[in-house]
C-alpha positions in Angstrom: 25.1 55.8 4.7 25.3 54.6 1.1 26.9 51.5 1.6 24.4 50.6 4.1 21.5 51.3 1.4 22.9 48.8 -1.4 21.4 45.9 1.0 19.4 45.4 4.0 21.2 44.9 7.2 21.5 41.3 8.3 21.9 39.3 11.9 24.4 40.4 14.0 27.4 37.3 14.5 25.7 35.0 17.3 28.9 33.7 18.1 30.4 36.6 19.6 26.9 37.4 21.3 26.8 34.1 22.8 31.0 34.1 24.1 30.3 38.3 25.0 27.1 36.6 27.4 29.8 33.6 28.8 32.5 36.7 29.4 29.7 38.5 31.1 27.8 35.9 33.3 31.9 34.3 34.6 33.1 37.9 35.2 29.8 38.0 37.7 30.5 35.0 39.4 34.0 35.0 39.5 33.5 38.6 40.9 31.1 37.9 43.7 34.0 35.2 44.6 36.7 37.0 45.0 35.1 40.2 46.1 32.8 38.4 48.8 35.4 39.1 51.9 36.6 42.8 50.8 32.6 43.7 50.8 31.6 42.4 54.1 35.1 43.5 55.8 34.5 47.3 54.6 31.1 47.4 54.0 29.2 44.6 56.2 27.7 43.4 52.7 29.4 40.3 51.4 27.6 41.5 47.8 28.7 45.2 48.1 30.8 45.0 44.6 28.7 42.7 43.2 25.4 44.6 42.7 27.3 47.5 41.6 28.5 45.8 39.1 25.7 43.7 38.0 23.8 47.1 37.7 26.7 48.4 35.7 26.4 45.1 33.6 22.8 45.7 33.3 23.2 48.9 31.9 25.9 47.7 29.5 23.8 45.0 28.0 21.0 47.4 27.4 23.3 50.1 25.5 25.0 46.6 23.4 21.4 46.2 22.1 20.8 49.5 21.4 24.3 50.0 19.4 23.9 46.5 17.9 20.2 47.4 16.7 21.7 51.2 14.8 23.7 52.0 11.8 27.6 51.7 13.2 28.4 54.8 10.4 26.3 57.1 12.8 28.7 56.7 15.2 31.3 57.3 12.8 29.8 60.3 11.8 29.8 61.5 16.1 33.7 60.7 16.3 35.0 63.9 16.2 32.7 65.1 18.4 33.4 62.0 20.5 37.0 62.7 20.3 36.7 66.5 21.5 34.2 65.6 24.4 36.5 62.9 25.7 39.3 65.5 25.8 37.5 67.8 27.6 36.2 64.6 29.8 40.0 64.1 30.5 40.9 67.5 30.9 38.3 67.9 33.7 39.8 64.8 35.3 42.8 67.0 36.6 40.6 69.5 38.3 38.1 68.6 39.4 38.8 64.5 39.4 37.9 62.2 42.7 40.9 60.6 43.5 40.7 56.7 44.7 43.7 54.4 46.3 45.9 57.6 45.2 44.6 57.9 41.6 42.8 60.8 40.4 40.5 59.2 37.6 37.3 59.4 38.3 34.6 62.3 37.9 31.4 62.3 40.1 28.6 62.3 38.3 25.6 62.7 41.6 26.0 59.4 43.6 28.2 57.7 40.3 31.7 58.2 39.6 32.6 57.8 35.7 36.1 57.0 34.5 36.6 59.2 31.7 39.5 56.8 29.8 37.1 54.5 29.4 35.0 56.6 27.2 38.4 57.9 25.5 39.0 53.9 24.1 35.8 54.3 22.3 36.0 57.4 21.1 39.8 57.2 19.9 38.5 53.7 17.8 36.0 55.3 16.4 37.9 59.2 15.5 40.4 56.7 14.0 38.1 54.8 11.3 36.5 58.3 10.6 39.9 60.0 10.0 41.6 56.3 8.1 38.6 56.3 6.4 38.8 59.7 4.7 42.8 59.2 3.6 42.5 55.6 2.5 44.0 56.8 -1.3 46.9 58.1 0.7 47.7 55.7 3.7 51.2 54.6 2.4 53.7 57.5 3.1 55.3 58.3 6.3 53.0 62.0 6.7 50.1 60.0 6.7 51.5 57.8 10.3 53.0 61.2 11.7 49.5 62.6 11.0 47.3 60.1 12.5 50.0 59.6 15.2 50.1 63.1 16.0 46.3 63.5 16.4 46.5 60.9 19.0 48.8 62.9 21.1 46.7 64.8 22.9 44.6 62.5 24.6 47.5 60.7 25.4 49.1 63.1 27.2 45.4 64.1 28.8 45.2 60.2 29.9 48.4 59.5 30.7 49.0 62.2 33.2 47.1 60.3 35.7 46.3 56.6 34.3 49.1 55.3 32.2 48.0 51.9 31.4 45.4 53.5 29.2 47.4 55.8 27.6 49.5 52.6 26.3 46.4 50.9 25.0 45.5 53.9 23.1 48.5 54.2 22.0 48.5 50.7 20.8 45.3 51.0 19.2 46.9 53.5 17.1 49.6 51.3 16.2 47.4 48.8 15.1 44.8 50.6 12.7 47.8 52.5 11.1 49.2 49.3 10.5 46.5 47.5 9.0 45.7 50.4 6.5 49.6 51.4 5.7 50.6 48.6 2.6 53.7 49.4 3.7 55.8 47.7 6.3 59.4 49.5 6.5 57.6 52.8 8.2 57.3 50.6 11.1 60.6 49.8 12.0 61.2 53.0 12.5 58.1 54.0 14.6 59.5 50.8 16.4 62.4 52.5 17.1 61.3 55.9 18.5 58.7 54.3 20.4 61.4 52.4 22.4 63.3 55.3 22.5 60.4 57.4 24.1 59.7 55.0 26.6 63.3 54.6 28.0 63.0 58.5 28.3 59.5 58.0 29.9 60.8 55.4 31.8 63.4 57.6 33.3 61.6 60.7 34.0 59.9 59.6 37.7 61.9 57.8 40.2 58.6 55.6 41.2 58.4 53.9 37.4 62.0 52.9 37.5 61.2 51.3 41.4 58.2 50.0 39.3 61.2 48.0 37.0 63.5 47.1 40.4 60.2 45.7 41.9 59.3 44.0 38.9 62.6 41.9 38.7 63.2 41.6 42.4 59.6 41.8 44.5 60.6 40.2 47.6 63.2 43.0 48.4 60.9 45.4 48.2 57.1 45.9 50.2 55.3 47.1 47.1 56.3 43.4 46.3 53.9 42.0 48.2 50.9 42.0 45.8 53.1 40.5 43.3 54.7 37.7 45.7 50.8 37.0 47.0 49.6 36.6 43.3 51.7 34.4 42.3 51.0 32.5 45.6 47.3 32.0 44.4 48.7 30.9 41.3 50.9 28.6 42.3 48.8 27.1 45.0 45.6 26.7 42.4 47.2 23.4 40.6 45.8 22.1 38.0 42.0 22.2 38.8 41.9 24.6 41.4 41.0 24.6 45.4 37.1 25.2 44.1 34.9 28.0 43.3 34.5 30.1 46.4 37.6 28.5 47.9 40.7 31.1 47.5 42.6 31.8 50.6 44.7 34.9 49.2 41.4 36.9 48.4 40.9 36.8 52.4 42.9 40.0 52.5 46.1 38.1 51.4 45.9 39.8 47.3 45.1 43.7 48.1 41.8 44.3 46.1 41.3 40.8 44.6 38.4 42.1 42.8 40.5 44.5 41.1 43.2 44.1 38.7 44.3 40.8 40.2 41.4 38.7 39.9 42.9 36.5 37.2 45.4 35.3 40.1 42.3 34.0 41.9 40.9 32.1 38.9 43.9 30.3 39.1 43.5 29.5 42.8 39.9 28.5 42.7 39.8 27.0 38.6 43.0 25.9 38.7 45.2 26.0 35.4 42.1 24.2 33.5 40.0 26.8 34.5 42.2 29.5 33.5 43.1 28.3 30.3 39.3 27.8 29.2 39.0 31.7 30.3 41.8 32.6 27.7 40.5 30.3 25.4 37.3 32.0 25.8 39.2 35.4 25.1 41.2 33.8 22.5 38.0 32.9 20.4 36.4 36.1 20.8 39.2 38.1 19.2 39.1 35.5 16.5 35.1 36.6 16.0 35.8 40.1 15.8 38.8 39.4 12.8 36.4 37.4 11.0 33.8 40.5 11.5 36.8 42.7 10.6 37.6 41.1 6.9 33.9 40.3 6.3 32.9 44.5 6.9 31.0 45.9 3.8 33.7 49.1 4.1 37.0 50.2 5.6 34.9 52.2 8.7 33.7 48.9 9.9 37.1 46.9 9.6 38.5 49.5 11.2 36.7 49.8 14.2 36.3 46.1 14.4 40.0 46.0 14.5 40.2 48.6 17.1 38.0 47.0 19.6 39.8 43.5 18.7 43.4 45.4 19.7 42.0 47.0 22.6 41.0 43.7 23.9 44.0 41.6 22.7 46.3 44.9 24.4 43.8 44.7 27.4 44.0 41.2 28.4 47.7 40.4 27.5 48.9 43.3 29.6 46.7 42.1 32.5 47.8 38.9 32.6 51.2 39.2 32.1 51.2 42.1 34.9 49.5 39.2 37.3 52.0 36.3 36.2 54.9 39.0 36.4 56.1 38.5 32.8 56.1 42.6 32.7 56.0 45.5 35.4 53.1 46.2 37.4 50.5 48.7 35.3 47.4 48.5 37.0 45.6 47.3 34.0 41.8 45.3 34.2 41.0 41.6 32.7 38.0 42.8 30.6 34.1 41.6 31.7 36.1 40.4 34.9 37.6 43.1 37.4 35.4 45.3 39.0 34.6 48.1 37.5 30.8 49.8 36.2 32.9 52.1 33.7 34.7 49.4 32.0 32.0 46.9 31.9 29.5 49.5 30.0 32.0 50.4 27.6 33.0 47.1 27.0 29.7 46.0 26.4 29.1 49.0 24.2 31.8 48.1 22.3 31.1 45.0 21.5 27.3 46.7 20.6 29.3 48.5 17.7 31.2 45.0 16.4 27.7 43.4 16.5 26.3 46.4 14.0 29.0 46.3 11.9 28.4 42.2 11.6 24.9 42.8 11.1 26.2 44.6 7.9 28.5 42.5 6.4 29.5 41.5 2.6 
């Protein structure tokens, strides 16, 4: 706490308040769009999905003002604590975890299911500033990566057992806030190196992720294709401004949970290419607010954790729309404030809580 008491905290950076609010308020209506025709099919209530998550979003808001309004080192201070629980969290997952559309991710918490990786994003941005943050005289030799990596390991393998997808973005978290605290560069090539090396041997070791490859450079031969080929239908037949909001033909059963991962494919039906490119604009300018937030931090805690959330989402939303435009395999990754999804939505928001307290308390 003693850098916070050489001044008084300030306001928090309006700009990413205000594009966090457009993120949230699109990702509701785009939602109710595309998820309109799943809800009344299985659930005879065209706004099934979308009051669950505008309660989740609801919820989310109110723990963004309450992060935004406290000291971001007190959460610094709960990281390994943080870290531990969301081991456990994980660990739990693969006993007693609820298992949706052939995932087992979920724990029920009473009539709420919670997604434990979620919570492990957070808590693995946060363990790493506390841990950085503690060796920053000694962040330039090759123990210190192998260190940090190593710690990382665990919940790795915990969240990657039954959610990959995560387990790459918190790997790539790691990657990044290594990276920006290392001086040196050289390290990296080889950490380059036995990452690809790993995930050729990852790759390899279950028949279904090398079908995920053949599928992903071949989908019509294959019916696993289909939600590939149908995406890239909606995209196709968008144009350039879109059929109109409310207007998509694939989400009528055509894209298999349009509301879920997929739902950038029917912002290009409906929105058209203008439409989508003013969404990753959008994106685009809110990882721009949280590098500013970054380099103007008071202390290495708070650039470090602004960083992490800024590679989470830059990871997050690459991935996703490359998976929907099939510029990689298929890795059942979410558009962030868009998909569906009450765990996602309340960390993200919480999330962007902590980047708001750490602007508050900038140089």
């Amino acid at each position: 706490m003693k850098n916070i008491r050489q001044g008084n905290a300030g306001k928090p950076d309006l700009a990413l308040l205000t594009l966090v609010l457009l993120l949230t308020v699109f990702g509701l209506v785009i939602l109710f769009s595309a998820s309109s025709y799943n809800g009344r099919v299985r659930f005879h209530d065209s706004m099934y999905y979308f009051k669950k998550q505008l309660f989740a979003t609801a919820l989310g808001l109110a723990a963004m003002y309450a992060v935004s309004r406290m000291d971001y080192h007190f959460f610094v201070l709960l990281a390994p604590g943080a870290y531990l629980l969301s081991m456990g969290l994980s660990s739990a997952v693969l006993f007693v975890g609820k298992e949706i559309n052939g995932s087992k991710r979920w724990l029920d918490l009473g009539p709420l299911s919670f997604q434990p990786s979620e919570f492990a994003k957070v808590a693995v941005i946060l363990f790493l500033a506390w841990q950085i943050s503690r060796t920053k005289n000694n962040t330039s030799g090759i123990w210190f990566m192998c260190r940090t990596m190593l710690t990382l390991l665990p919940i790795v393998g915990l969240v990657g057992s039954n959610n990959l997808s995560t387990a790459v973005i918190i790997l790539g978290i790691g990657v990044l806030l290594i990276f920006v605290s290392n001086p040196r560069y050289i390290p990296f090539i080889g950490m380059a190196g036995a990452g690809i090396g790993f995930a050729a041997v990852f790759l390899a070791a279950e028949s279904y992720r090398l079908e995920r490859l053949a599928i992903w450079r071949n989908p019509e031969k294959y019916e696993k294709g289909f939600q590939t080929i149908q995406g890239l239908y909606a995209i196709g037949s968008g144009g350039l401004f879109g059929r109109g909001l409310g207007k998509s033909m694939q989400k009528l059963g055509f894209v298999p949970e349009a509301q879920n991962d997929m739902i950038f494919s029917i912002i290009c039906e409906e929105l058209g290419l203008v439409g989508a490119g003013i969404l990753i604009l959008i994106f685009g300018l809110l990882l721009w607010r949280l590098c500013v937030i970054s380099m103007r931090s008071r202390d290495l805690e708070g650039a470090l954790i602004s960083t992490g959330i800024m590679g989470h989402m830059a990871i997050q939303v690459i991935l996703n729309i490359s998976v929907v435009t099939n510029t990689i395999p298929n890795t059942g990754i979410t558009l962030p404030f868009i998909s569906y999804g009450g765990t996602s939505v309340m960390f993200l928001l919480a999330e962007m809580g902590l980047a708001l307290s750490v602007s508050s308390h900038r140089k």
